[in-house]
LUMDOKE-792638 format. One record per residue (C-alpha): residue in one letter; y negated, x, z. Coordinates in steps of 0.001 Angstrom, whole numbers, padded with zeros to 6 digits, always signed. Example, Ala and Ser with C-alpha at 12.3 -4.5 7.8 and 13.67 -1.06 7.14 Angstrom:
BEGIN
a+004500+012300+007800s+001060+013670+007140
END
This chain:
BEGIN
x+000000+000000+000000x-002592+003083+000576x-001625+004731-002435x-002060+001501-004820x-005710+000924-003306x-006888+004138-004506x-005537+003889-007893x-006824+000666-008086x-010141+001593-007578x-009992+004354-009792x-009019+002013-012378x-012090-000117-011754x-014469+002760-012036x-013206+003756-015055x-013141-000259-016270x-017068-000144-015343x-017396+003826-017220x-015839+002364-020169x-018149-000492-020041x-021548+001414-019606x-020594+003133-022603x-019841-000155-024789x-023083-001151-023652x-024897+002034-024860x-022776+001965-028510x-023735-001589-028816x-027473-001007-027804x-027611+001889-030186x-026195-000545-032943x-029002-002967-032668x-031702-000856-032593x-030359+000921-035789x-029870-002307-037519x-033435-003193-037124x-034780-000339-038912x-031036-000116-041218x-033135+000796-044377x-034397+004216-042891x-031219+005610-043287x-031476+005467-046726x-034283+007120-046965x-032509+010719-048271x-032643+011533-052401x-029332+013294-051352x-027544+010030-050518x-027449+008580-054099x-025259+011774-054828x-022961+011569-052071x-022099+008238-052615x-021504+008781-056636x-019156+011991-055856x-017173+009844-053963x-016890+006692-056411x-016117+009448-059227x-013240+010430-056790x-012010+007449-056393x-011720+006082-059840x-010504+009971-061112x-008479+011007-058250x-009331+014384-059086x-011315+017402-057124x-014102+018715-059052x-014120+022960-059818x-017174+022653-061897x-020670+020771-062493x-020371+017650-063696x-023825+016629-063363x-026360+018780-064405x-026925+020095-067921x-028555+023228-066679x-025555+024283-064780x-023201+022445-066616x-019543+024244-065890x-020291+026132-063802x-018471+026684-060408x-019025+024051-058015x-016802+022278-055107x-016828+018683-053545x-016391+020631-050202x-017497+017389-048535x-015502+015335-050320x-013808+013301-047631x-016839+012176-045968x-018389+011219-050298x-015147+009272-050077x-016404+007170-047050x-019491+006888-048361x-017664+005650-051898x-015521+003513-050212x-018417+001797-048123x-020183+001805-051058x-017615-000337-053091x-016971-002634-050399x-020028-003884-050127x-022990-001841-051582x-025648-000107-049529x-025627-002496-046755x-021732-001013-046400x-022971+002158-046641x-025678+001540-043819x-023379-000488-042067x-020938+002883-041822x-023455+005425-040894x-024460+002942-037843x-020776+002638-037412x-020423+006521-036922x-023794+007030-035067x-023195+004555-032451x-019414+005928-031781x-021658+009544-030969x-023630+007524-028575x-020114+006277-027213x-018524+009620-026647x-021350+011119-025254x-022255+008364-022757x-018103+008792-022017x-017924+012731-021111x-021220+012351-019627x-020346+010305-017132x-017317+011972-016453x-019162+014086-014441x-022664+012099-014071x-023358+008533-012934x-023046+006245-015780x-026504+005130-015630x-027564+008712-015963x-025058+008749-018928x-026768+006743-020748x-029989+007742-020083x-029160+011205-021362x-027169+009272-024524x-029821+007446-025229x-032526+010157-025226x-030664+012509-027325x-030491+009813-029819x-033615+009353-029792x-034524+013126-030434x-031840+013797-033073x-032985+010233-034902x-034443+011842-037621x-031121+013318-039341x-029851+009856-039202x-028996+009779-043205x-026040+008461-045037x-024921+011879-045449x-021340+013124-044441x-023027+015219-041545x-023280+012146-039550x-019055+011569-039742x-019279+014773-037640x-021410+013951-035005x-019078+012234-032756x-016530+015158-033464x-018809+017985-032025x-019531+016086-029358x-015834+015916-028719x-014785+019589-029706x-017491+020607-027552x-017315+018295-023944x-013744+019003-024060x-013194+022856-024449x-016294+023192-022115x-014142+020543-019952x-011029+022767-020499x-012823+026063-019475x-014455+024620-016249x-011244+023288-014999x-009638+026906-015989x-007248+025537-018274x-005796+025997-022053x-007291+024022-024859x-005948+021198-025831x-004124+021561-029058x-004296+018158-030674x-007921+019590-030851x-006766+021093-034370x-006500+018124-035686x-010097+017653-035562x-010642+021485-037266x-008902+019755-040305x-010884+016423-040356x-013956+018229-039311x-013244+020938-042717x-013197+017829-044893x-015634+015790-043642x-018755+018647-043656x-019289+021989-044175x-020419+022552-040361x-016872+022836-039687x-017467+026580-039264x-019352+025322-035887x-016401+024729-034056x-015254+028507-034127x-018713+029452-032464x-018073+026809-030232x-014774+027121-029101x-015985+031221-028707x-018602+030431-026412x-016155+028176-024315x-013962+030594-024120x-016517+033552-023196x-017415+030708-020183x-014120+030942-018988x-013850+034794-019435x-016628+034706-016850x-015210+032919-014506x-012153+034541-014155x-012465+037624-015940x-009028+039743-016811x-007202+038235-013845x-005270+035630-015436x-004074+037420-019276x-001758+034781-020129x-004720+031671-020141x-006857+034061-021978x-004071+034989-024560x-003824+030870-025239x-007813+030350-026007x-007089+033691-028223x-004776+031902-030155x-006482+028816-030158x-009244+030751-031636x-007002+032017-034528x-005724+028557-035420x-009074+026970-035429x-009256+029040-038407x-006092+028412-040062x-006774+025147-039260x-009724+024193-041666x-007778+025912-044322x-006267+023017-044645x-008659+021691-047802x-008232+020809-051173x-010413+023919-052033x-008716+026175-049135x-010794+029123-048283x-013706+028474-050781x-015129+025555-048716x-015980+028493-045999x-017112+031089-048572x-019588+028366-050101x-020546+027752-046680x-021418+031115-045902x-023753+031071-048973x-025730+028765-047035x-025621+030494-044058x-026640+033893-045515x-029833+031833-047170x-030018+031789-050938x-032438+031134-052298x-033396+027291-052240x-033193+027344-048530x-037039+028409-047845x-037720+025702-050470x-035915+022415-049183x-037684+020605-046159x-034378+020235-043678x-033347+024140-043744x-037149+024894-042758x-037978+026014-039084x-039080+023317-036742x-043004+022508-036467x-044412+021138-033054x-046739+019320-034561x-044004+017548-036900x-041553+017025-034054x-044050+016419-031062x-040981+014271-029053x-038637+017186-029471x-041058+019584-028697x-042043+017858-025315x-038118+017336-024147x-037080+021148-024699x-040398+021935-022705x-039627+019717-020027x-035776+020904-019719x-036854+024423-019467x-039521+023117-016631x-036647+021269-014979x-033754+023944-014702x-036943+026573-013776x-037947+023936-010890x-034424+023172-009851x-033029+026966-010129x-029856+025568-011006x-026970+028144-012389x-025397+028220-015066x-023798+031241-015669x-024399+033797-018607x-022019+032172-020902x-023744+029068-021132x-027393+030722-021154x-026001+031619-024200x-024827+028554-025556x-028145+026704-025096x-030061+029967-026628x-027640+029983-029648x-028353+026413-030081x-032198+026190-030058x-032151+029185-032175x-030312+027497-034723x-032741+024592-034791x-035788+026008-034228x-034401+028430-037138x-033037+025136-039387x-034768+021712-038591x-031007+019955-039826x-029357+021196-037048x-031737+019104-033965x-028401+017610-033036x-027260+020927-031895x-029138+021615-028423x-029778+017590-028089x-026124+016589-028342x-024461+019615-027406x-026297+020956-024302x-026355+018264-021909x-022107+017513-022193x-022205+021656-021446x-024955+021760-018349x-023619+018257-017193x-020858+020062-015337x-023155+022556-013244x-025138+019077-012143x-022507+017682-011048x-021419+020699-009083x-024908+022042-007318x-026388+018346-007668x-023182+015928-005764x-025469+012886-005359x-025909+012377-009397x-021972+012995-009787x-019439+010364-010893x-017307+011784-007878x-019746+010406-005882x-020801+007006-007868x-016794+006667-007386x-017360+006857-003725x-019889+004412-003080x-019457+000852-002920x-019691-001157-006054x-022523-003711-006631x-022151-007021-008050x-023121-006036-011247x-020368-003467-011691x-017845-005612-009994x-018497-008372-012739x-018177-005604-015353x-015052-004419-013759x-013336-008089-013381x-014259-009619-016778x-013942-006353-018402x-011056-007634-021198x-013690-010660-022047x-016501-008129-022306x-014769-006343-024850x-013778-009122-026943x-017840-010518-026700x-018580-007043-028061x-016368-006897-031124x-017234-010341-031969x-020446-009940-031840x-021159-006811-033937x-018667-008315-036600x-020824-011556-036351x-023816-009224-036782x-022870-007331-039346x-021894-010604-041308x-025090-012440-041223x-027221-009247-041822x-025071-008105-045113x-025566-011852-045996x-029034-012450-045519x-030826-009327-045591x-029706-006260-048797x-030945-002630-047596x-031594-000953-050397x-032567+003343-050716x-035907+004469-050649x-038154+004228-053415x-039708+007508-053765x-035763+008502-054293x-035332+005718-056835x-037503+005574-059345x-035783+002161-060252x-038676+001130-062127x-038993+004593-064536x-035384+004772-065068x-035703+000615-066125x-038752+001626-068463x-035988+004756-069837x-033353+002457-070696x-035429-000738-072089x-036907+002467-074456x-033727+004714-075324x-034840+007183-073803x-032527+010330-074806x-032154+014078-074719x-032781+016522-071513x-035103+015394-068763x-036845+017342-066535x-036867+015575-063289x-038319+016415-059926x-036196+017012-057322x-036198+014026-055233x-034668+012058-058538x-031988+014329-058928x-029859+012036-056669x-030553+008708-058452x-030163+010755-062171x-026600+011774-060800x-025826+008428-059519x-026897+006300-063018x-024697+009118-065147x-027996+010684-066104x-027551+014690-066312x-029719+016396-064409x-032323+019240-064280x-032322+020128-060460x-030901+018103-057573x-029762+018444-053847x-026773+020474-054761x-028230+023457-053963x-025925+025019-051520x-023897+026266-054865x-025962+025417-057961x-029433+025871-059333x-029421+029727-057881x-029871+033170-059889x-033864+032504-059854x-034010+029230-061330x-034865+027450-057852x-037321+029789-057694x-038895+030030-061092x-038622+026268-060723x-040728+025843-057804x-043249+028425-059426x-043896+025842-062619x-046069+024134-059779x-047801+026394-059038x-051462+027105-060236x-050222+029787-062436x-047486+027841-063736x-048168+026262-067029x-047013+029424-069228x-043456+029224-067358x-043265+025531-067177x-043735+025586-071228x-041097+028077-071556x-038628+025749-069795x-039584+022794-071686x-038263+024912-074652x-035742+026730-073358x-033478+023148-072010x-034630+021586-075069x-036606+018634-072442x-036557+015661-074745x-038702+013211-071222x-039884+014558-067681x-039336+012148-064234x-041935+013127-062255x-042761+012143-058672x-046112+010453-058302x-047218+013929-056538x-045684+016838-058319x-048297+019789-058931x-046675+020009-062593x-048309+016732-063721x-051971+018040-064881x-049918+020488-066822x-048289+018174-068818x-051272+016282-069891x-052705+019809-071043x-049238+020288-073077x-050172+017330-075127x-047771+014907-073049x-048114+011671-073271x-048271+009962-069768x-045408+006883-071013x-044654+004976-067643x-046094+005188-064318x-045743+003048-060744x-046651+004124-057170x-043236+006348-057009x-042765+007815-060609x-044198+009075-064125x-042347+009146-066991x-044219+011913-069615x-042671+012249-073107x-043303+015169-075466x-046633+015246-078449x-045211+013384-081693x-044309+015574-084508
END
């Protein structure tokens, strides 16, 4: 009778956990369908959803452009191509609102698993405080882009090894199984080996050489992380194009998301890293050395890359949530688990199986009436639905020159492109930056030469491109314009 009290109890905290973090999922949910259109808001995402359509109807992986006609065979790699096949597959289901409907889907499961091994060691209502703010911070890489199928899997990767080091012990293994979705989903896959390294340096420094044999297991682990995301269609070229990226080619000073964070562009993210570095000053809380350099490596990478944000705001408080709960016992679960439960969290716990079934229904009834009543549609300075109407009504033919926020929708209609988003393997050897050069005030002599040498038989221009004054100088004729695009077409004769 005194065991089955205890365990009873346990079971009821975990009922009222499991709760708080339905409640922070479902929260996240709504506010994201309010504002479902902004994720749509990336030129990248008309791409991304076409490479996975094209797999689906071909079956086939891709081992050179299909897309461009300035790069036209050469090398390239759907290295993402399981999370383009989501995106295809939400796509032909039921159109954009699908596709919205599954990046919501796979944001609010991040907020879910972080609320859940946050309050593993904090008080749930502090769990989803902390959830909630780092959703906040990291809102702006909310795109339909395959990155966000990996959010909810570094959170995992990383809460548990951290978990696994604190408590001394081997990771788990089934934890390869994520390396391999991870490899397919996104190209950040080669996160998880800094990851699990830093984990494991945590536990080398809290038990140094005493205990060989738990050492010799992360070792291992280490080596068949890698093995691991070998497991891909492309096998080791998905890393190698990866590390192209990495290294910085030359696009990467060029493109918005690899630039370094600005204060005055990011004032909220700004403020919370300030105030965290206040707060652990004030409170002189440890951490050890290992994960001083876990939160450095982090903030580095963002402040270095603005795409990675979720890094340090996901990442870090999962990580310093376990020295809290240590040097801080009143904000612990162990001690939310040892105080008496209020009525709220006693109707939680004894309608919990009710609660559940309110939630599904409801975001199934949700997501019904909004795919019924309301379309979400991408942006459209990404579109340029209207110029690309005007191009067909008019037959338009030959090259284009497009700028390269239309690359995406050009890819998407079976247009061939000039320059798009795929610029992690493509549109390198100087043409990026010769390219970006055309704009500038010295560029009319090398933004004539192009016109000749790719044969350009139209140009899609955005609304601001610095090239348009040249073409009118050319003898262009302006043939289309709206408040997103130009169309310019070449002197007669």
């Amino acid at each position: 009778m005194n065991n089955a009290q205890p365990s009873s109890e346990v079971a009821q905290a975990e009922r009222i956990r499991l709760v708080f973090c339905l409640f922070a999922a479902c929260v996240t949910a709504a506010a994201l369908t309010s504002v479902a259109g902004s994720t749509l808001q990336d030129p990248d995402s008309w791409w991304q959803v076409k490479v996975g359509l094209d797999f689906l109807a071909n079956r086939t992986f891709p081992t050179v452009d299909p897309y461009s006609y300035t790069f036209a065979g050469q090398p390239w790699i759907a290295k993402e191509w399981l999370g383009q096949v989501l995106l295809g597959l939400a796509y032909r289901a039921a159109g954009w609102n699908g596709v919205v409907a599954l990046i919501i889907a796979a944001i609010s499961l991040t907020v879910f698993v972080t609320t859940w091994f946050l309050s593993a060691w904090l008080k749930p209502i502090l769990a989803v405080m902390l959830a909630f703010a780092a959703a906040f911070l990291i809102a702006p890489i909310y795109t339909a882009r395959p990155h966000v199928f990996t959010l909810p899997i570094i959170v995992v990767w990383t809460a548990v090894l951290f978990r696994a080091s604190a408590e001394e012990q081997p990771p788990p293994w089934w934890l390869l199984a994520l390396v391999v979705l991870w490899a397919n989903l996104h190209a950040t896959f080669t996160l998880s080996f800094v990851i699990a390294g830093f984990a494991g340096l945590d536990l080398l420094a809290r038990i140094g050489l005493s205990r060989p044999a738990l050492l010799a297991r992360w070792f291992a682990f280490g080596l068949l992380c890698l093995l691991a995301s070998l497991i891909h269609p492309y096998g080791v070229k998905a890393i190698l194009a990866t590390f192209t990226v990495a290294s910085g080619n030359e696009a990467v000073p060029l493109i918005q998301e690899w630039r370094p964070f600005n204060a005055y562009e990011h004032p909220s993210q700004e403020i919370a890293m300030l105030a965290a570095l206040v707060a652990l000053l004030v409170s002189r809380m440890r951490i050890g050395w290992a994960k001083a350099l876990f939160v450095a490596f982090t903030l580095h990478v963002y402040l270095t890359h603005l795409r990675f944000m979720y890094l340090p705001f996901l990442l870090i408080p999962p990580v310093i949530a376990i020295e809290v709960a240590r040097q801080y016992p009143l904000a612990s679960t162990t001690n939310w688990r040892a105080e008496k439960r209020d009525a709220l969290e006693l109707f939680l716990a004894r309608r919990f199986y009710p609660l559940c079934g309110a939630v599904v229904v409801l975001l199934l009834g949700a997501v019904s009436i909004v795919g019924s009543t309301h379309q979400v549609a991408p942006s459209p300075t990404t579109s340029a639905s209207g110029a690309l109407a005007f191009a067909r009504d008019h037959n338009l033919s030959g090259n284009v020159l497009n700028s390269y926020n239309f690359g995406g929708t050009l890819i998407f209609h079976g247009i061939k492109t000039y320059v798009d988003g795929r610029t992690d393997q493509l549109f390198l050897g100087g043409f990026v930056k010769t390219d970006d050069a055309t704009g500038q005030s010295s560029g009319k002599p090398l933004l004539e030469a192009r016109l000749k040498k790719y044969a350009i038989g139209w140009a899609l221009l955005t609304v601001d491109d610095t090239r348009i004054p040249f073409f009118a100088e050319l003898g262009w004729k302006r043939a289309y314009a709206d408040d997103y695009a130009v169309i310019y077409l070449p002197p007669e004769g």
